[in-house]
C-alpha positions in Angstrom: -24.4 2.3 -163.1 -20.6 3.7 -163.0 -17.9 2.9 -165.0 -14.6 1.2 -163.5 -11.9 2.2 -165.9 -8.6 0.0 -165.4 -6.0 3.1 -167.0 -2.7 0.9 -165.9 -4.0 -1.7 -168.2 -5.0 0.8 -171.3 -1.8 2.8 -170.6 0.5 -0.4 -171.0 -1.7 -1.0 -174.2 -0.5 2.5 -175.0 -4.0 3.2 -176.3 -3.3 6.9 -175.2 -6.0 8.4 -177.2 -8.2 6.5 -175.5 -7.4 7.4 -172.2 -7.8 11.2 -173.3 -11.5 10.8 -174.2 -12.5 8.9 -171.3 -10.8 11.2 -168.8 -12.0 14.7 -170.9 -15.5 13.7 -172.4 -16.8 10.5 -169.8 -14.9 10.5 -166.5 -17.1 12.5 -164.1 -15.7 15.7 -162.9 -15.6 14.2 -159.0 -13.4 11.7 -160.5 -11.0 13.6 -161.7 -8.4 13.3 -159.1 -5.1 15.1 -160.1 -3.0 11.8 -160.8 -5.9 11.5 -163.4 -5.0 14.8 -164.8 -1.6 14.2 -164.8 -2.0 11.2 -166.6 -4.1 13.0 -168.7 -1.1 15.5 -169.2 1.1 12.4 -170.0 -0.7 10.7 -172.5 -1.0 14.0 -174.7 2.6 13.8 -174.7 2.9 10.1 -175.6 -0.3 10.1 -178.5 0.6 9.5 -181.9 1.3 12.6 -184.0 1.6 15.2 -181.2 1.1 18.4 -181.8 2.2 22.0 -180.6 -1.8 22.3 -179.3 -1.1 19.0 -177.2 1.9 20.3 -175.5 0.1 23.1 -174.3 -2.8 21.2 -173.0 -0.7 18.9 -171.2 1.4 21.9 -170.1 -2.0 23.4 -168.6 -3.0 20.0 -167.1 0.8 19.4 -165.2 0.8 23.3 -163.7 -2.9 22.3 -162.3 -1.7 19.5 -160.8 1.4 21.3 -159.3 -0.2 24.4 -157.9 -3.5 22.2 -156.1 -1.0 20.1 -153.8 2.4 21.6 -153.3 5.6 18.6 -151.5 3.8 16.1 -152.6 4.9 12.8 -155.2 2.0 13.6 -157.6 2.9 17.5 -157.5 6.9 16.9 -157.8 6.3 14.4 -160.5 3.7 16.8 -162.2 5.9 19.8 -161.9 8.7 17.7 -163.5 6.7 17.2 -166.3 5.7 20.8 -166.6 9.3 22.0 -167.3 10.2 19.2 -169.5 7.6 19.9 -171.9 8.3 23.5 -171.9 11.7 22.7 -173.0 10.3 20.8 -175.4 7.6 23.0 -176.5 10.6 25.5 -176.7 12.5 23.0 -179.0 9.8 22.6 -181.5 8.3 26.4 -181.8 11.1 27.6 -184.5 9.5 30.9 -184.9 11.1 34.3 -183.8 8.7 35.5 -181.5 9.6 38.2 -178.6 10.8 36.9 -175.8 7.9 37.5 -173.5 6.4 35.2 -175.9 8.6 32.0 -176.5 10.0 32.3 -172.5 6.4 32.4 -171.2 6.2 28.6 -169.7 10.0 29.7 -169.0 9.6 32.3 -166.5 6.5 30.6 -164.6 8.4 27.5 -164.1 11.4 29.2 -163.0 9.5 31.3 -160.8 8.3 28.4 -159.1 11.5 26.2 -158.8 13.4 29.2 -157.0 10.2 30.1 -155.0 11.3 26.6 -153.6 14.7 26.2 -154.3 16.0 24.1 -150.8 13.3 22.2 -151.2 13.5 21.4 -155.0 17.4 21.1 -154.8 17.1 17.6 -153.5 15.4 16.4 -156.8 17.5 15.4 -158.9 15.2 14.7 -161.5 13.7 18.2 -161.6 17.1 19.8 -161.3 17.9 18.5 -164.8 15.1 19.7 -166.1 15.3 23.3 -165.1 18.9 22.9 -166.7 17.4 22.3 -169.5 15.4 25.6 -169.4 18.7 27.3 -168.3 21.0 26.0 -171.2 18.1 27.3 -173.8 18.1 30.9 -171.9 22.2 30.4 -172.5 22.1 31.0 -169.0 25.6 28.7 -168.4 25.9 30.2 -165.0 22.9 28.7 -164.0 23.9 25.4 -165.3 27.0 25.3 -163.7 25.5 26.4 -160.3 23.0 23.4 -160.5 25.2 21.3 -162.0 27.6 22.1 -159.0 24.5 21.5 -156.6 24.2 18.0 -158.0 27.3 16.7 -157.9 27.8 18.1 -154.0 24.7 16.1 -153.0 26.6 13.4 -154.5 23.9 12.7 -157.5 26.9 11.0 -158.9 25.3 9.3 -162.0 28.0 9.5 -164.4 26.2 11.9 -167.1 25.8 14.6 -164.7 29.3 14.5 -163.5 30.4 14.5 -167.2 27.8 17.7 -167.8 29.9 19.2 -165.3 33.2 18.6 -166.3 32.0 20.1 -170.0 30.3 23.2 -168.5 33.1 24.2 -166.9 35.1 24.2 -170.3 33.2 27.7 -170.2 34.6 29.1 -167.3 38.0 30.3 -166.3 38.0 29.3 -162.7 38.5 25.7 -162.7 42.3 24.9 -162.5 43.5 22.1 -164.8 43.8 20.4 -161.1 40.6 20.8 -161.0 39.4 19.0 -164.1 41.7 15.8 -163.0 39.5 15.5 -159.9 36.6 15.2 -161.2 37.5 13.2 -164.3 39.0 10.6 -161.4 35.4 11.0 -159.6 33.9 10.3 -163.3 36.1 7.3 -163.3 34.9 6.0 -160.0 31.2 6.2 -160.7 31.4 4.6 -163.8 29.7 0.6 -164.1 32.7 -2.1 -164.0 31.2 -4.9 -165.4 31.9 -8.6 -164.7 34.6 -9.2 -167.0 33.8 -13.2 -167.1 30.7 -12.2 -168.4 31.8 -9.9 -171.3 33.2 -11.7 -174.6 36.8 -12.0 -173.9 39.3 -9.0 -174.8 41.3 -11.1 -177.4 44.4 -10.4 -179.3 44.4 -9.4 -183.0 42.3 -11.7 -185.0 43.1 -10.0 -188.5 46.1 -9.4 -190.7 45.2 -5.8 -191.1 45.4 -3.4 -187.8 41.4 -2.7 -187.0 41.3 0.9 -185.5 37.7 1.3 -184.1 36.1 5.3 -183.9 33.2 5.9 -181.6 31.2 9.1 -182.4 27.5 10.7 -181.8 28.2 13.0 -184.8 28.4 12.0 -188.4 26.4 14.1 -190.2 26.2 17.3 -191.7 28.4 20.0 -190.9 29.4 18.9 -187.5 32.8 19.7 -186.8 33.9 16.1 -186.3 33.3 14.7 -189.8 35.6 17.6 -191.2 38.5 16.2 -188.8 37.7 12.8 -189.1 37.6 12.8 -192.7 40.7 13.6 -193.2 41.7 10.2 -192.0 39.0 8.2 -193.9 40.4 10.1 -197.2 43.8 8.8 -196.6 44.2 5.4 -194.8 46.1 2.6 -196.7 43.7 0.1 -197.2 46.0 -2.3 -197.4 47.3 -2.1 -194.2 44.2 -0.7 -192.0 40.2 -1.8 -190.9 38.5 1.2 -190.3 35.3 0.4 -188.2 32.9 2.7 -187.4 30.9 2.8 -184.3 27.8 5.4 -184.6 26.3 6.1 -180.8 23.1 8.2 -183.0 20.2 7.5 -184.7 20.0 5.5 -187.7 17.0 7.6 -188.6 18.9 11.1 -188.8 21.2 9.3 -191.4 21.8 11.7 -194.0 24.3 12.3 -197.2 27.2 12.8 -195.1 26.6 10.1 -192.7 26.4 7.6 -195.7 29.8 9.3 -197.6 31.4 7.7 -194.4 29.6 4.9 -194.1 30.6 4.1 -197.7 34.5 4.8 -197.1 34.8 2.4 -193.8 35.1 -1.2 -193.6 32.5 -2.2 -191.2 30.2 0.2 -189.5 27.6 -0.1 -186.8 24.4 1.8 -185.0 24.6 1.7 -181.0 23.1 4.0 -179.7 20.1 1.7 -178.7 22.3 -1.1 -177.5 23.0 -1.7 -173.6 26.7 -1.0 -172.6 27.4 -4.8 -172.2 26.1 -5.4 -175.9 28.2 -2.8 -177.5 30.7 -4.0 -175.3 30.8 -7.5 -176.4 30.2 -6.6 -180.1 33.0 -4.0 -180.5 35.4 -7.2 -178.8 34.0 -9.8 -181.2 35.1 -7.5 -184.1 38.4 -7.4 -182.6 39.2 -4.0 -182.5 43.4 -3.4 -181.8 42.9 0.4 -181.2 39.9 2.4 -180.3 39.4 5.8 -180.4 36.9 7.9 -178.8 35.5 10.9 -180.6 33.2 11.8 -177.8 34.4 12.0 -174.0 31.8 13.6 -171.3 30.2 15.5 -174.2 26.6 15.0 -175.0 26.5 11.3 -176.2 29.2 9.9 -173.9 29.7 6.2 -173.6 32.8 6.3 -171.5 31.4 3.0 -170.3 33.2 1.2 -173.1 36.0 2.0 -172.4 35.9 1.7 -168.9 35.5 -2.3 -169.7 37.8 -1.8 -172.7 36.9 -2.6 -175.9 40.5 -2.8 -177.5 43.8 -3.5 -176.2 45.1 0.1 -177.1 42.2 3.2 -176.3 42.8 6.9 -177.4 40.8 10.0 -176.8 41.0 12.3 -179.5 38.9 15.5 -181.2 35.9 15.8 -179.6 36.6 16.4 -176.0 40.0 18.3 -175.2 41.0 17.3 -171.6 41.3 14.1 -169.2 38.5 12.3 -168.8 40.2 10.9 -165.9 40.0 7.3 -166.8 43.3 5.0 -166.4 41.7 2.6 -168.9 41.7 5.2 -171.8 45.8 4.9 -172.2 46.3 7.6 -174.8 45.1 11.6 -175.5 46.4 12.8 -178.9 47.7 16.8 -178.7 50.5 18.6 -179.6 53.0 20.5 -178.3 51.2 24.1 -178.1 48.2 22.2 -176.1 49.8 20.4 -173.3 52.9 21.5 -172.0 55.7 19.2 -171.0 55.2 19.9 -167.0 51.1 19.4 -167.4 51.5 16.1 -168.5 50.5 14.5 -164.8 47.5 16.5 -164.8 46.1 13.7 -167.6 45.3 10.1 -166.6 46.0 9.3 -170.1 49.6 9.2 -171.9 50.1 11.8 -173.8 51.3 11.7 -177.6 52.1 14.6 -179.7 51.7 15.0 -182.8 54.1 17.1 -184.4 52.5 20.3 -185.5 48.9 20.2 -184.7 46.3 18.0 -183.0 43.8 18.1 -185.2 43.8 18.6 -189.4 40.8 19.8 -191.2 39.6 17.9 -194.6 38.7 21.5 -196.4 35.9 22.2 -198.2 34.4 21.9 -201.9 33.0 25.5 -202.7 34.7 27.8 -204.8 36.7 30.2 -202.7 37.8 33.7 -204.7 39.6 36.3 -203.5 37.3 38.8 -201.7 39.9 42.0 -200.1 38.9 43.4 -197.1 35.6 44.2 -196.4 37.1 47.3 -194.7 38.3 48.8 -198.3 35.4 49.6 -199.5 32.8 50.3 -196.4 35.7 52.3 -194.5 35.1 50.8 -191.4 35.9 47.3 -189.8 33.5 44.6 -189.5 34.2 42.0 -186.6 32.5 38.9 -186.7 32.0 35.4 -184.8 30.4 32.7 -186.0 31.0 30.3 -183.1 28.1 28.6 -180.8 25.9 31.6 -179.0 26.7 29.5 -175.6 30.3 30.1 -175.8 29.4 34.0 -175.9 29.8 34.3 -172.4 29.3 37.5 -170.4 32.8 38.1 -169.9 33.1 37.8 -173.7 30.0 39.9 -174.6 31.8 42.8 -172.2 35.4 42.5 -174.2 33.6 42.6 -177.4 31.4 45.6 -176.2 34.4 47.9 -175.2 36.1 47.1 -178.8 33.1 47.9 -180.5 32.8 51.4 -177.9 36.9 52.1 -178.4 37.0 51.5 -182.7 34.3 54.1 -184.3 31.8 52.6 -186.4 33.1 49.3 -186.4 30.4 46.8 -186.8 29.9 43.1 -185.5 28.4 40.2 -187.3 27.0 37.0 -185.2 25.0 33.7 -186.6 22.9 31.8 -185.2 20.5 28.8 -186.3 17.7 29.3 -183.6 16.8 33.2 -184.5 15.0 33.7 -181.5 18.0 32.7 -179.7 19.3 36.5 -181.0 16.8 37.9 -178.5 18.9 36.9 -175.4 22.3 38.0 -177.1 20.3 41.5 -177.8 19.6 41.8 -174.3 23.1 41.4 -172.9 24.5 44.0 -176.1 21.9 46.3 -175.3 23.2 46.7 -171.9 26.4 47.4 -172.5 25.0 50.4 -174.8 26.5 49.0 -178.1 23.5 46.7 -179.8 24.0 49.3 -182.7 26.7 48.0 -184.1 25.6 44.7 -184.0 24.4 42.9 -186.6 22.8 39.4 -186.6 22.8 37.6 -190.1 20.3 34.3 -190.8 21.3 31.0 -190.9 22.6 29.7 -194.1 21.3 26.2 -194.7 23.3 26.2 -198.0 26.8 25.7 -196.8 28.2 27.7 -199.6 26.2 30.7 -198.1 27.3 29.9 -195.3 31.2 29.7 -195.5 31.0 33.1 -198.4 29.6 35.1 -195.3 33.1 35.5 -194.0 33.8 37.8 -196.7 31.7 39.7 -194.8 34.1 40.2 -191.8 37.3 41.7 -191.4 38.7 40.0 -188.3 37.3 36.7 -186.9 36.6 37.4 -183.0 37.2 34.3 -181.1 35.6 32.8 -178.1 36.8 32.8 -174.8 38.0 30.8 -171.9 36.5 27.9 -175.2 37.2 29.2 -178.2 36.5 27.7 -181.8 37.9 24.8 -183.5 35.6 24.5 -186.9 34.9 28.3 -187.1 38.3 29.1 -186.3 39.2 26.8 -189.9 36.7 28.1 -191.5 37.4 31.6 -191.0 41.1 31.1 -191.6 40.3 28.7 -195.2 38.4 32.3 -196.5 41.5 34.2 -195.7 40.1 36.1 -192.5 42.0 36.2 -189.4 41.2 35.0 -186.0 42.1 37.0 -182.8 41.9 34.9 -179.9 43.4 34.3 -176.2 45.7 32.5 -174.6 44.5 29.2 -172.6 45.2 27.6 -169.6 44.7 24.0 -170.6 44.2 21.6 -173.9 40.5 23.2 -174.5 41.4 26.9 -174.3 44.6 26.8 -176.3 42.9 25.5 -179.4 42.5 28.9 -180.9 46.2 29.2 -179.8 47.5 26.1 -181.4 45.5 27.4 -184.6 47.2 30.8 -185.3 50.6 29.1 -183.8 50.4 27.0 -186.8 50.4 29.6 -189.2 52.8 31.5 -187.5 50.4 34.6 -186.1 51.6 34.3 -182.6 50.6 37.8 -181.8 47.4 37.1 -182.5 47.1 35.0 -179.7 45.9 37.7 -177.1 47.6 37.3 -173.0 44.3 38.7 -171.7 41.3 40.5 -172.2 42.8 43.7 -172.1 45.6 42.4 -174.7 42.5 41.1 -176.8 41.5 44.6 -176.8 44.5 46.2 -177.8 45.2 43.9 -180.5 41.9 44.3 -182.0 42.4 47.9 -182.4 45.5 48.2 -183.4 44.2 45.8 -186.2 41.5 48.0 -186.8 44.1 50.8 -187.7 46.0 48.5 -189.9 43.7 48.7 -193.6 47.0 47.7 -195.6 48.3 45.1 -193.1 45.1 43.8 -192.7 45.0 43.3 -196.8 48.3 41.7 -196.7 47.4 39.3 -194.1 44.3 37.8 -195.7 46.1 37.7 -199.2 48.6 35.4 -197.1 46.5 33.6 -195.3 44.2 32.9 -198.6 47.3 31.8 -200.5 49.6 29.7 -197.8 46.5 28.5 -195.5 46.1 25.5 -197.3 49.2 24.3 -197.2 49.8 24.9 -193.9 49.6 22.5 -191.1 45.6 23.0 -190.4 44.6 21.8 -194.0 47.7 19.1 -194.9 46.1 16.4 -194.8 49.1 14.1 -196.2 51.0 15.0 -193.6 48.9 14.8 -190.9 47.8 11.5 -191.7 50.9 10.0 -192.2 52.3 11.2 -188.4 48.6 10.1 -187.0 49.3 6.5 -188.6 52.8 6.8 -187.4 51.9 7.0 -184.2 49.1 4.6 -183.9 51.2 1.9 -185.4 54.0 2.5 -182.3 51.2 1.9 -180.1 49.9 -1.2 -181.8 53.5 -2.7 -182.4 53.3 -2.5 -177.9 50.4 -4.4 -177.8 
């Protein structure tokens, strides 16, 4: 007699496991249509306790699927499944295998997808999928073409328009015009909810002024918690609410998370909440100014404050441009980052801080004096410890003639995925200068991690996005940065940085400036010992790491907004 299985009903019982036996060891073969196997495929993903092994096997059963029945819904949805689990099988194999190894499912899947690209372009499902791929290959070309491709078939769900507007942070071709226009096409495609529905926006409800912070990223050794520290450290209690709004998981709370947790008045997980319940709970804490630590980057919820969650709403550190959106009234910056004549190129206001935009809270380790590097091996060491994805190919070539034009100088680069090295390697090797390259492990001890700029001699910065935390860090140990001159808020960070400590011409016109002034550098052993002595002694004083000051002029100008309101 055969057996009627009902798999809808044991798959919304999410008895997963289940569903794997029957369909591998008593489904007959005949039976085995490929929906089946893809949902065969699917529930090895969704089982309890996955492993490595069941990624694979569900890999194997969505490429079956795919190459049986090609333009079909059971193929398209199968094939979307393949390359999202070999991102993910990507993400959890840590090991430093060759490339022809850990790029395997990589290749195949790409192979496939441009095999068929016209056809595959109108998916917007699969498209950010293979973006994943790309953005793991640190192909940011790629991305940008696809994300490019989406947004011209007008797949305008606001987190791909955002992923655009941030990928092109690594490119030099967009004009700042550029940027506007798409942060008012942002603005456009964002939900406008039905304000009678919301909790009221009401006026201030406490004595104290309630500034509200939104961020994705407070926990160890992101960049923001360095900034945003400085302000936690300082605030007069007496006169402030600090809330804290955490769009992350609770889960991944660690000892950082909870130093800030500890050092705020009220603080509150929404990640998992719907817009219009974070929406009404930020307004029943009446918040009087809200600031957003997160703008199109990875965690955006520019939703809020499209339906306004305070009377007053600033964008500040953790995305450096227009988002586009009139309801965010306010971008903090400072004079070297948006120029007086640039200032209708933001939908925002803009307020300036005084010296810089952003102050770092410094760090605890024990800093000596370390000279030069280049007194002792008798050659120079560049170094860059920024993200491998701002290492663009346009960077990699500057970088590669400095190292061919300076003998025996040497480069330094970090990374925390080591097999991520392989696909810098490849791009050195080509430009015939992977000799002097030198790739040093991840600390996880963040004292290791901060000494290994005594390692370097000059700090080579990124380029057309250079380095904001690095850039600190660097400059706290007493090594310089060289970077370039921007064309917007974004670029000129590295700008703003050395303008601050008054090392204007190390802030490069070009690329073939960035050259010059790296060798002439290079020649300078005595200068160069000078310099970091200086930098060492006067750096924490200066603007980047005075935190007194810079709170008091960031209150300053948050209580002339709230004395508006």
């Amino acid at each position: 007699m055969e057996k009627n299985y009902n798999f809808q009903d044991l798959f919304n019982q999410k008895k997963y496991s289940e569903i794997i036996y029957i369909i591998e060891f008593d489904l007959p073969d005949e039976k085995k249509n490929l929906s089946i196997i893809n949902l065969l495929g699917v529930c090895r993903l969704l089982q309890n306790n996955r492993t490595k092994e069941d990624l694979i096997l569900a890999l194997d059963n969505f490429k079956s699927v795919y190459k049986k029945e090609k333009h079909s819904e059971i193929s398209l949805k199968a094939f979307r499944n393949y390359v999202n689990v070999a991102a993910d099988l990507y993400d959890l194999d840590k090991s430093n295998s060759p490339p022809e190894k850990t790029h395997e499912h990589f290749e195949e899947a790409l192979s496939f997808f441009y095999n068929d690209e016209s056809y595959f372009l109108n998916d917007e499902l699969l498209v950010l999928a293979i973006i994943r791929i790309h953005k793991r290959l640190l192909d940011i070309n790629k991305v940008k073409f696809l994300l490019g491709e989406l947004v011209k078939k007008k797949y305008y769900r606001p987190t791909n328009i955002c992923s655009y507007i941030y990928n092109n942070l690594f490119f030099k071709d967009w004009s700042q015009e550029k940027f506007l226009e798409y942060g008012k096409i942002l603005n456009e495609n964002l939900t406008n909810y039905n304000q009678e529905e919301l909790f009221p926006l009401t006026n201030k409800v406490n004595k104290k002024i309630t500034i509200g912070f939104l961020s994705g990223d407070i926990r160890s050794k992101h960049s923001i918690t360095y900034f945003l520290k400085t302000i936690i450290d300082t605030y007069n209690k007496n006169k402030y609410s600090i809330n804290l709004y955490l769009n992350q998981d609770k889960s991944k709370e660690d000892e950082t998370t909870k130093y800030f947790l500890k050092n705020v008045n009220k603080f509150t997980y929404i990640k998992n909440l719907k817009d219009e319940d974070a929406i009404n709970l930020i307004r029943k804490d009446g918040v009087d100014i809200f600031i957003d630590l997160i703008g199109v980057t990875s965690d955006t919820r520019l939703s809020l404050v499209k339906n306004r969650v305070a009377s007053s709403q600033i964008l500040w550190c953790g995305y450096n441009n227009t988002t586009g959106l009139k309801e965010i009234d306010y971008i903090l910056a400072d004079p070297n980052l948006i120029y007086e004549s640039e200032k209708n190129m933001y939908t925002e206001k803009v307020l300036y801080l005084p010296k810089i935009w952003n102050c770092h809270s410094g760090f605890d380790q024990k800093r000596p004096f370390i000279p030069s590097p280049t007194i002792e091996n008798n050659y120079i060491t560049f170094g860059s410890f920024n993200n491998f994805s701002k290492i663009s190919d346009p960077v990699v070539k500057t970088w590669s003639k400095i190292l061919k034009s300076i003998k025996n100088s040497k480069l330094i680069l970090k990374s925390s995925i080591p097999r991520i090295n392989n696909i810098l390697i490849k791009k050195f090797k080509d430009e015939n200068v992977l000799d002097s390259l030198e790739f040093i492990p991840y600390s996880k001890n963040f004292e290791d991690h901060i000494k290994s700029y005594e390692m370097i001699d000059i700090a080579l910065d990124t380029f057309p996005y250079p380095g904001v935390t690095t850039s600190f860090e660097a400059i706290w140990m007493g090594t310089p940065v060289l970077t370039m001159k921007g064309y917007n808020f974004n670029s000129r960070c590295g700008e703003s940085i050395n303008k601050n400590l008054g090392l204007n011409w190390l802030v490069a016109e070009n690329e073939e400036d960035y050259i010059l002034k790296a060798q002439e550098l290079s020649k300078k052993t005595d200068y160069l010992f000078e310099l970091r002595k200086k930098l060492f002694d006067e750096a924490i004083t200066s603007p980047l790491f005075d935190t007194v000051s810079f709170s008091s002029n960031f209150f300053k100008i948050l209580d002339s907004i709230n004395s508006k309101t």
